[in-house]
C-alpha positions in Angstrom: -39.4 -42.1 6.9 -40.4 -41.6 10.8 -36.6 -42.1 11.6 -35.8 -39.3 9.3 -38.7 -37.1 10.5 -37.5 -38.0 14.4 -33.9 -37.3 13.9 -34.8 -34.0 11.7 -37.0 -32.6 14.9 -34.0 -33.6 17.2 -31.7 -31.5 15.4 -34.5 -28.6 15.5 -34.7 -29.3 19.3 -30.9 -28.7 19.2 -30.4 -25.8 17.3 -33.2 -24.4 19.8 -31.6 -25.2 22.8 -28.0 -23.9 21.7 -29.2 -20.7 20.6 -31.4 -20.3 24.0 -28.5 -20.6 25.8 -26.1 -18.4 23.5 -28.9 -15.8 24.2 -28.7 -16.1 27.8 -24.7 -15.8 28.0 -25.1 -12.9 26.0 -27.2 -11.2 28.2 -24.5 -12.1 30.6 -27.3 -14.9 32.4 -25.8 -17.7 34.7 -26.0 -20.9 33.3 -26.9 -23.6 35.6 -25.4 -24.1 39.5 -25.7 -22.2 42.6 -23.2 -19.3 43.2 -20.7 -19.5 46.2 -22.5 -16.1 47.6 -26.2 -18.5 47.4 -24.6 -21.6 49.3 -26.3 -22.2 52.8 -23.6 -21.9 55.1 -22.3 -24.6 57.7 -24.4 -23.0 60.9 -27.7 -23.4 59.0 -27.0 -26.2 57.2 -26.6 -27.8 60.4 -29.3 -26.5 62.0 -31.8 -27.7 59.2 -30.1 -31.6 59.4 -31.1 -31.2 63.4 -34.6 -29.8 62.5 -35.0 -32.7 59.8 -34.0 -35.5 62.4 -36.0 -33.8 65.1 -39.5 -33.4 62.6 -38.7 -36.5 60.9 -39.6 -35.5 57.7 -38.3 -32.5 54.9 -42.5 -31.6 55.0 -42.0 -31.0 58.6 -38.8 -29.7 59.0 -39.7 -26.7 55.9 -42.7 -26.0 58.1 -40.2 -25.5 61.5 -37.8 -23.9 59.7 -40.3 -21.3 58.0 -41.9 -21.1 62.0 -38.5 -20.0 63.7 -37.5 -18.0 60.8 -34.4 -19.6 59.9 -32.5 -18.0 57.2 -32.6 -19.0 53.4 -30.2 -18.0 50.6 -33.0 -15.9 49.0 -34.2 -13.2 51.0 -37.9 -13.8 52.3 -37.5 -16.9 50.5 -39.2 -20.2 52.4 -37.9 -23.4 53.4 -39.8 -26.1 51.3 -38.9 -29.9 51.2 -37.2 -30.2 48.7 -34.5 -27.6 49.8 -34.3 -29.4 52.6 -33.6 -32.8 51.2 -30.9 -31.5 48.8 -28.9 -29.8 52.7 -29.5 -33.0 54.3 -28.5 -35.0 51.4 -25.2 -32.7 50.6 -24.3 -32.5 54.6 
């Protein structure tokens, strides 16, 4: 009976999900991924992998990087440490 009730909520959870995100495609929504206009380009990217090895840490380098006012994507948008790990990691 709790194998029935557990498969019956998945397919609830499902059905959910697939018309969330037939609603957002219909509102004309991105689904998932970064656009090519919201990539960091090259010169920063490589300016935050110099900043990381200099601080030493993503905490540290989203702190210099928010000090000198190096660009994000977003505008007035701040470095934090996990943006900084995914450029390090990807570069």
């Amino acid at each position: 009976m709790l194998v029935a009730i557990a498969e019956w909520e998945g397919d609830i959870i499902s059905e959910r999900t697939r018309d969330a995100l037939a609603a957002k495609v219909a509102r004309g929504e991105r689904l998932g991924g970064t656009p090519a206009d919201k990539r960091i380009p090259p010169e920063i990217a490589a300016r935050v992998v110099r900043t990381y090895e200099t601080e030493g840490s993503y905490a540290g380098a989203a702190r210099k990087l928010n000090e000198m006012g190096v660009p994000t994507v977003i505008e007035d948008a701040r470095w934090h440490p996990t943006t900084v790990a995914k450029v390090v990691r990807r570069e």
